[in-house]
Structures are given as C-alpha cells and as structure tokens.
C-alpha positions as CSV (number, residue, x, y, z in Angstrom):
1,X,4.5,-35.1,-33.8
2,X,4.9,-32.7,-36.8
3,X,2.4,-30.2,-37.7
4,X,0.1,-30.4,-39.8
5,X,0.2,-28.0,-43.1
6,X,-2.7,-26.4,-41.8
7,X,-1.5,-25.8,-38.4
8,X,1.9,-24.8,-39.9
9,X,0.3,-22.2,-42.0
10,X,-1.8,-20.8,-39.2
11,X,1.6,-20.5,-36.8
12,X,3.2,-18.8,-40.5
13,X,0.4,-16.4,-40.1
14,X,0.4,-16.2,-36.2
15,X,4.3,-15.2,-36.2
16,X,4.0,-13.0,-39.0
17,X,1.2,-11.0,-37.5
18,X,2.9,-10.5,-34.3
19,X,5.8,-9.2,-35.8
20,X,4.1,-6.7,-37.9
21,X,2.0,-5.4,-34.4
22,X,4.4,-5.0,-31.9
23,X,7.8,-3.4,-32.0
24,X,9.5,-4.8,-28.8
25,X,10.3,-8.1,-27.9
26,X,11.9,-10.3,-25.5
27,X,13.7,-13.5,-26.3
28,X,13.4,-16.2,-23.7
29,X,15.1,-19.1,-23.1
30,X,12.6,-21.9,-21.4
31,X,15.0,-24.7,-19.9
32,X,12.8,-26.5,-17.5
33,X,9.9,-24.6,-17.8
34,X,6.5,-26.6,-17.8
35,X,3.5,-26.0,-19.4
36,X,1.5,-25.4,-16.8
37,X,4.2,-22.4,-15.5
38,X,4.0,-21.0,-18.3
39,X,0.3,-20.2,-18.9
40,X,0.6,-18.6,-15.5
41,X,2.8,-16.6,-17.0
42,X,0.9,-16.0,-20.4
43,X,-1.8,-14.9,-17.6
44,X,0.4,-12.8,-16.2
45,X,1.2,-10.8,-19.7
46,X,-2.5,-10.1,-20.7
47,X,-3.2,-6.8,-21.8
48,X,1.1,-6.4,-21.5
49,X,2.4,-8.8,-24.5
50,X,2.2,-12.0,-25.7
51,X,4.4,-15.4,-25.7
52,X,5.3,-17.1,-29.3
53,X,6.8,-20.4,-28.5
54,X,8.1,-22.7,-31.9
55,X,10.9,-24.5,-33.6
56,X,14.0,-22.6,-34.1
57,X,14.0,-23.8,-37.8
58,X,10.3,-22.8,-38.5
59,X,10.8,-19.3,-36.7
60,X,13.9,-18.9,-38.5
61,X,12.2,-19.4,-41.7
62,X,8.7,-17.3,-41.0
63,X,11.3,-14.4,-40.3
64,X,12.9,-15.0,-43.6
65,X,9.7,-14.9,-45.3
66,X,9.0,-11.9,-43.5
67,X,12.0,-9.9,-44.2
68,X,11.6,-10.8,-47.9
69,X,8.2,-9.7,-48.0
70,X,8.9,-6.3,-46.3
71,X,12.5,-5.7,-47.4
72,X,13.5,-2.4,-45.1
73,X,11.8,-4.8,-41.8
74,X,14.5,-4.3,-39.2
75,X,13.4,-8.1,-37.7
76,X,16.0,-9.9,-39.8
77,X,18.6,-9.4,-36.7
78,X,16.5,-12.0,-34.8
79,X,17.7,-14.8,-36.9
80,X,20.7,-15.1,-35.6
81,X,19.7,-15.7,-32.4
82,X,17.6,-18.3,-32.4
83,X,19.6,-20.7,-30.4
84,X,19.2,-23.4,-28.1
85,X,15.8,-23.2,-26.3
86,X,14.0,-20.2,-27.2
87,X,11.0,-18.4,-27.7
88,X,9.1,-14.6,-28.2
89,X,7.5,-12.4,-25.7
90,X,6.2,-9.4,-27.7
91,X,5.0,-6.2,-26.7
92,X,4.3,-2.6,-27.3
93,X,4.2,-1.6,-23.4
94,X,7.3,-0.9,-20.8
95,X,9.7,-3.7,-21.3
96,X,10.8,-3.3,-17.4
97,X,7.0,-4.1,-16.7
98,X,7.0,-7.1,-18.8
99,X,10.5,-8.2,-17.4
100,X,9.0,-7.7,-13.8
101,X,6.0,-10.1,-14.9
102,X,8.3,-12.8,-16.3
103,X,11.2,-12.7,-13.7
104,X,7.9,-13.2,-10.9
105,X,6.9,-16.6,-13.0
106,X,9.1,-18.7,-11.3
107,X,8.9,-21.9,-9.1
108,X,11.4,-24.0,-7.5
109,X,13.0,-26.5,-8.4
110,X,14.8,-29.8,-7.2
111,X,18.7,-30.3,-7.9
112,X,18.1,-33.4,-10.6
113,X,21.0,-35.4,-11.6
114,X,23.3,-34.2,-14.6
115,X,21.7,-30.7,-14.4
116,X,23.6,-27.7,-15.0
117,X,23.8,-25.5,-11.8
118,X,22.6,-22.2,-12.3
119,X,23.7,-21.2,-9.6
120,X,26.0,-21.8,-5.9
121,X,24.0,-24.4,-3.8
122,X,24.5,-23.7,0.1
123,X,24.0,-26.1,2.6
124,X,23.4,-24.4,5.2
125,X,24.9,-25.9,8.9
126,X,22.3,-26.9,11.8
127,X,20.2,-30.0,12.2
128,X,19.0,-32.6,9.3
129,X,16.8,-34.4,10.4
130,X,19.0,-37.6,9.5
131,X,19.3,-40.5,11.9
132,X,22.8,-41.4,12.7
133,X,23.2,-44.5,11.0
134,X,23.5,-42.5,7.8
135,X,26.6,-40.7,8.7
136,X,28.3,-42.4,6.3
137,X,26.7,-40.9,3.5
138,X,27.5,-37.6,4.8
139,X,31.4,-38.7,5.2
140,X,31.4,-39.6,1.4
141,X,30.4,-36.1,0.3
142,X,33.0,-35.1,3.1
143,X,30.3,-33.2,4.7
144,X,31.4,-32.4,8.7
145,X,28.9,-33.6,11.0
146,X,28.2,-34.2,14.6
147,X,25.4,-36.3,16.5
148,X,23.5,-34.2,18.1
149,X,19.9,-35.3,19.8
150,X,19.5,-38.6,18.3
151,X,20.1,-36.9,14.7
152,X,23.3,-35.8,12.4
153,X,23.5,-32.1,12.8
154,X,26.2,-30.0,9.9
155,X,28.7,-28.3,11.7
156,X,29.7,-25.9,9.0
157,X,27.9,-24.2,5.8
158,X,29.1,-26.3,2.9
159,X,29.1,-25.0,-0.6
160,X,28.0,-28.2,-1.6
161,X,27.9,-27.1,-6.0
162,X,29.6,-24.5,-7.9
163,X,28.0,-22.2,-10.3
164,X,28.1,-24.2,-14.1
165,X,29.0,-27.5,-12.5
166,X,26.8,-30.8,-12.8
167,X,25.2,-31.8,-9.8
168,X,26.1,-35.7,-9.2
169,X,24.1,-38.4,-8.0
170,X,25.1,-38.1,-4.2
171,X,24.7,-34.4,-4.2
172,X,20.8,-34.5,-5.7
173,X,20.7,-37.2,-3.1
174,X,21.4,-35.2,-0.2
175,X,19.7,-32.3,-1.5
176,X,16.9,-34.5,-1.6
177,X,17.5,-35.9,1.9
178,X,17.5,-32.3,3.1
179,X,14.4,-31.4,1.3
180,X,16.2,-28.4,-0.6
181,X,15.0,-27.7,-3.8
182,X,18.1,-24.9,-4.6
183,X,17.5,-23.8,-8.0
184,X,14.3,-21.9,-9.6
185,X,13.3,-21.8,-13.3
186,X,11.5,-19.4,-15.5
187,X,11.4,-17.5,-18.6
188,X,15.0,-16.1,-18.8
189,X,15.9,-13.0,-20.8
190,X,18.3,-13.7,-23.1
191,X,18.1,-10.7,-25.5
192,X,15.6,-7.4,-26.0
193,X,14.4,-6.5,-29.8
194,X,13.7,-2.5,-29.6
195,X,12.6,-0.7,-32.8
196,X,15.3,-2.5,-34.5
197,X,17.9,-2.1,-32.3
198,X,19.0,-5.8,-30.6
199,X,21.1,-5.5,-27.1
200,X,21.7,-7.7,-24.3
201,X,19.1,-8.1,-21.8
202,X,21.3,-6.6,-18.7
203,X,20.7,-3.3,-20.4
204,X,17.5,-3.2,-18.6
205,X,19.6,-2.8,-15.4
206,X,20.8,0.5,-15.8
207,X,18.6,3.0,-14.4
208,X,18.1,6.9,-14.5
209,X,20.2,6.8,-11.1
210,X,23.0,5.0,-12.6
211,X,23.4,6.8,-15.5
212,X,23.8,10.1,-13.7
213,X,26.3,8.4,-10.9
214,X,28.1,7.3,-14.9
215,X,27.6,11.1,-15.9
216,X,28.7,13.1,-12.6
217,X,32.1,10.2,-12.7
218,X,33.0,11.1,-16.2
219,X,32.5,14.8,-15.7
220,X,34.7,14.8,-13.0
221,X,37.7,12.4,-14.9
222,X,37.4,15.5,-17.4
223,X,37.8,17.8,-15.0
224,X,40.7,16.9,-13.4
225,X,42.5,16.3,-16.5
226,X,41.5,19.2,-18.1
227,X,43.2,20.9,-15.1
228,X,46.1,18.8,-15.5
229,X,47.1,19.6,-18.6
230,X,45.6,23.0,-18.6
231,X,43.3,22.7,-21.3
232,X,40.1,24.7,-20.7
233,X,36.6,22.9,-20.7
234,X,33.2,23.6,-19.7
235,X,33.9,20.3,-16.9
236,X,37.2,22.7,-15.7
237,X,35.9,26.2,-16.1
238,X,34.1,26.5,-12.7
239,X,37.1,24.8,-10.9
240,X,39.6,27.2,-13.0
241,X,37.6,30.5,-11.5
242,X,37.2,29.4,-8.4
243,X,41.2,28.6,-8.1
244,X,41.8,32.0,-9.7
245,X,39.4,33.5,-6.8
246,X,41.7,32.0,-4.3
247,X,44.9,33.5,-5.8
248,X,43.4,37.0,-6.1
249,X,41.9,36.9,-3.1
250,X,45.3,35.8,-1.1
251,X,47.2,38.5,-3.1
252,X,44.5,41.3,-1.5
253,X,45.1,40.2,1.9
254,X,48.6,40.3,2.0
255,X,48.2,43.7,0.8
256,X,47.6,46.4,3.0
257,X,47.0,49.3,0.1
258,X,44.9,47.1,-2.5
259,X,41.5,45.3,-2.2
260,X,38.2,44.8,-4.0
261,X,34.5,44.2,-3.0
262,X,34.4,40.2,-2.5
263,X,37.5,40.6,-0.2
264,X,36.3,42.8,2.4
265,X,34.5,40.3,3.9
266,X,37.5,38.2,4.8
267,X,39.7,41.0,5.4
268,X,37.3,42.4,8.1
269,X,36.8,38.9,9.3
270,X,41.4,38.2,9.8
271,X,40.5,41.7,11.6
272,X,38.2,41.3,14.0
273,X,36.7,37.7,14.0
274,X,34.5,38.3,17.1
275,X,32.8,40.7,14.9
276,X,31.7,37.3,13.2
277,X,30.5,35.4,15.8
278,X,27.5,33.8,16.0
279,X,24.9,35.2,18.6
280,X,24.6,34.0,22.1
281,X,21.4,33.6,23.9
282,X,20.7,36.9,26.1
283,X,21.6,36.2,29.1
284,X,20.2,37.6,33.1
285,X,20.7,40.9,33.7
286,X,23.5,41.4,36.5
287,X,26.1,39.2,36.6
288,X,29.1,39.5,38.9
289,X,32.9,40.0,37.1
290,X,33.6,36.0,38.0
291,X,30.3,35.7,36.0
292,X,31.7,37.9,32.7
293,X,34.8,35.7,32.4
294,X,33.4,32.6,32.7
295,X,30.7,33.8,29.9
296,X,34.1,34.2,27.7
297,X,35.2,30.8,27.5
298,X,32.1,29.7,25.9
299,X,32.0,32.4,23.9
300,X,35.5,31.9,22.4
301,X,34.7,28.2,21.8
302,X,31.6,29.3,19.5
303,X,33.9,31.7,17.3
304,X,36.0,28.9,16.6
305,X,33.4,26.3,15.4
306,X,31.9,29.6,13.5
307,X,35.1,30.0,11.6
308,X,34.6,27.7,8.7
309,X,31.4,29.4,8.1
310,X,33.8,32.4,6.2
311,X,35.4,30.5,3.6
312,X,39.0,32.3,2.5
313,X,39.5,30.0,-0.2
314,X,36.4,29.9,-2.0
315,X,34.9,26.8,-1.0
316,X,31.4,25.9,-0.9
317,X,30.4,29.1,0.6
318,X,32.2,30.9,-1.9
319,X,30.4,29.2,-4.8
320,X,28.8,33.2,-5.8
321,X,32.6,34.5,-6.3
C-alpha cells in the first residue's frame, strides 16, 4: 500500500533530518529479516544510532533533494548504492560498536527451497534419528548410510550445499528431516558512510594489530632491497652500520697491532674465554684432586652455552655498536 502524501512528507523530513545529525552510517542489506528481529535490533542501537528502512526510489530522491538543498553535502555518494534490499543505520558513536550490535541480531534460520546459500551447509555424520524404511530418500541425495540401532545413521560428513548455490527441494527436505536450520540472517553490512568518505564494510576488519604486522612487513621489503641495490634509507641504515660494525670489527681481530674500544671485549674474550664464564655456585670447601676434575667438565660445558652471550658479529647484543 502506497503512502500517503502525509506520511511521505513526514519520512521526506525523517530522512532529511537524520542525514543532517549524524555523520556515519551503515548500509544494510535486510534479506530475510522480519519485523519482529529487527526491533530487537532497533533496541539494541538506542542511545548508539538509529535504523531508516524505505524504498530505494524514495531514498534515492530525499537524497537528491538533499544534496540540492545543501550543495557542498558530501551524502550524494549514497545514491549509487541503493541497490537491492537496503536500508540506513546512522550514527555518531564507534562504528565497530554499532557493527558488534547488528552482527549479535541474528537468528537462525531454516534452508527454504530456491534460497540462495549463504554459506557451506555440513551434514554432519552420526545418527538421524530416521527409521530405516526411509533409506531411500537418503540414497537419492547419494548420502552413505548404515542401519545402526533400529535407525539410519551417516557414515561420513557430507557437504550437502555449496556456498551461492540454490538449495533444492530434497536438500531443504532432509535438512528439515534432520532438524538443521544451517543458515542465520541479519542486518548485513554492505557499505560504511564516514564523513564523506564511502568504503567497503570489511575495512572495519583491520585493526591497530594489523596495521603494524602491514607496517613492520613493508619496512622490512624496503630494507632488504635498499640493501640490495645499495641505496641508503632510513629502513637500511641500521642494518648498513651494523654490517659495517662486523667488517671493522673482523679487520681488528685479525690484527695483532690495531684495535679500538668496542673490540676489546671480543678480543679479550678469543683470548681467554673462561675469563667469560658464567659463575658457578660455590661449592664445599675441600675437595679431593678426583673431585677438581670432575668439577671441570661441568664447568667447560657452561662456557660453551655462555658463548653466544658475546656476540662477534654484532647481533642482538651488539645492538649499542
């Protein structure tokens, strides 16, 4: 039933005033959502943003009326987008707050006939509850079964739809049989309207975390190429040092006339590692000879695990060089 022109004014005005109060939105796409679904989810959204459901034509043309009234209105990119089954959530808050409301809106949903899947539908193996005389209805979907207890029991998982497929009559049958409902709707994020600015809704996925993982990635690309091609960058300028540290520092030690400050350490260590070593507990006074020797062993092992500890290539302990 068409609106009235008094009720079409008043959702003119509605649309209009929403758009001039908040600067974000979200637009939704609401396949199979009911009405009663979504005024839990209007619920969930007070105080957070507020849902604007319409005609694509009549949206279309309040935004036109809206852009023409305030020319330099960035809004005029939601237009184009006003496809299919679609509607507004607007807000001035968080937009990952509202997302978490509207993704928690959702309810189950049985596997009707001619619907698009929205996602794989596993059947998973075990008993079904079934009697036996309907093992042919299994055998038609060519479903591998066994009788098992006076009931058909599924032998394997089955992957019984595909992601984008149309679920046929004998597949909502069995789901149905089964007492699966595989598929759940709600308000799904289509696009995000930001100050303007219109991007895909996934955006929301990328968090502080990821970015740096992105960041520290690139910086290391840069890095090594700027090494590769020996180009100095900031990214390469650290490595460059520390590789010139290494050179200098193996020219010293083969010297026996030359050295500087930072490679005494390593020279005294090539000398005279024990002097290196980490400090064993203090052990009883007198010990016989037998009892000296046997306390080398030990401590011979411990200088070697306290090696690495001296780095003489200006590793990670050699990061002040």
């Amino acid at each position: 039933m068409p609106l009235s022109p008094e009720r079409k004014a008043e959702y003119f005005d509605r649309m209009k005033e929403l758009l001039s109060t908040y600067s974000k939105c979200f637009v939704v796409e609401v396949d199979n959502v009911g009405s009663n679904q979504l005024q839990k989810t209007r619920q969930g959204l007070r105080g957070k943003g507020e849902i604007l459901m319409g005609k694509n034509t009549m949206m279309r043309k309040v935004l036109k009326e809206y852009v023409e009234e305030n020319p330099e209105a960035p809004q005029e990119a939601l237009i184009d987008i006003l496809r299919g089954n679609v509607g507004f959530v607007f807000t001035n808050g968080d937009l990952g707050e509202v997302r978490q409301v509207l993704e928690e809106n959702v309810r189950p949903a049985p596997a009707r006939v001619g619907a698009i899947a929205p996602c794989n539908v596993i059947v998973p193996k075990g008993p079904t509850g079934c009697d036996p005389g309907q093992t042919a209805f299994f055998q038609t979907l060519q479903i591998a079964t066994k009788i098992t207890r006076g009931q058909i029991e599924i032998v394997n998982d089955i992957q019984l739809i595909d992601e984008g497929d149309k679920v046929t009559a004998s597949q909502a049958a069995l789901l149905q049989k089964l007492e699966i409902s595989p598929f759940t709707y709600g308000l799904k994020l289509q696009s995000v309207y930001d100050n303007g600015s219109l991007f895909d809704a996934k955006v929301l996925d990328i968090t502080d975390d990821v970015l740096a993982a992105k960041f520290s990635e690139a910086l290391q690309t840069l890095a090594s190429l700027s090494l590769a091609i020996g180009h100095p960058t900031q990214a390469s300028v650290p490595h460059s040092i520390a590789n010139a540290f290494k050179v200098v520092l193996s020219v010293a030690i083969g010297l026996d006339n030359y050295t500087f400050d930072k490679a005494e350490t390593y020279k005294e260590y090539l000398k005279d590692p024990s002097k290196f070593a980490g400090s064993g507990g203090g052990g009883g006074g007198g010990g016989g000879g037998g009892g000296d020797e046997a306390a080398a062993e030990p401590e011979a092992e411990e200088e070697e695990m306290e090696a690495p500890a001296v780095d003489m290539f200006g590793g990670d302990d050699g990061g002040d060089y």
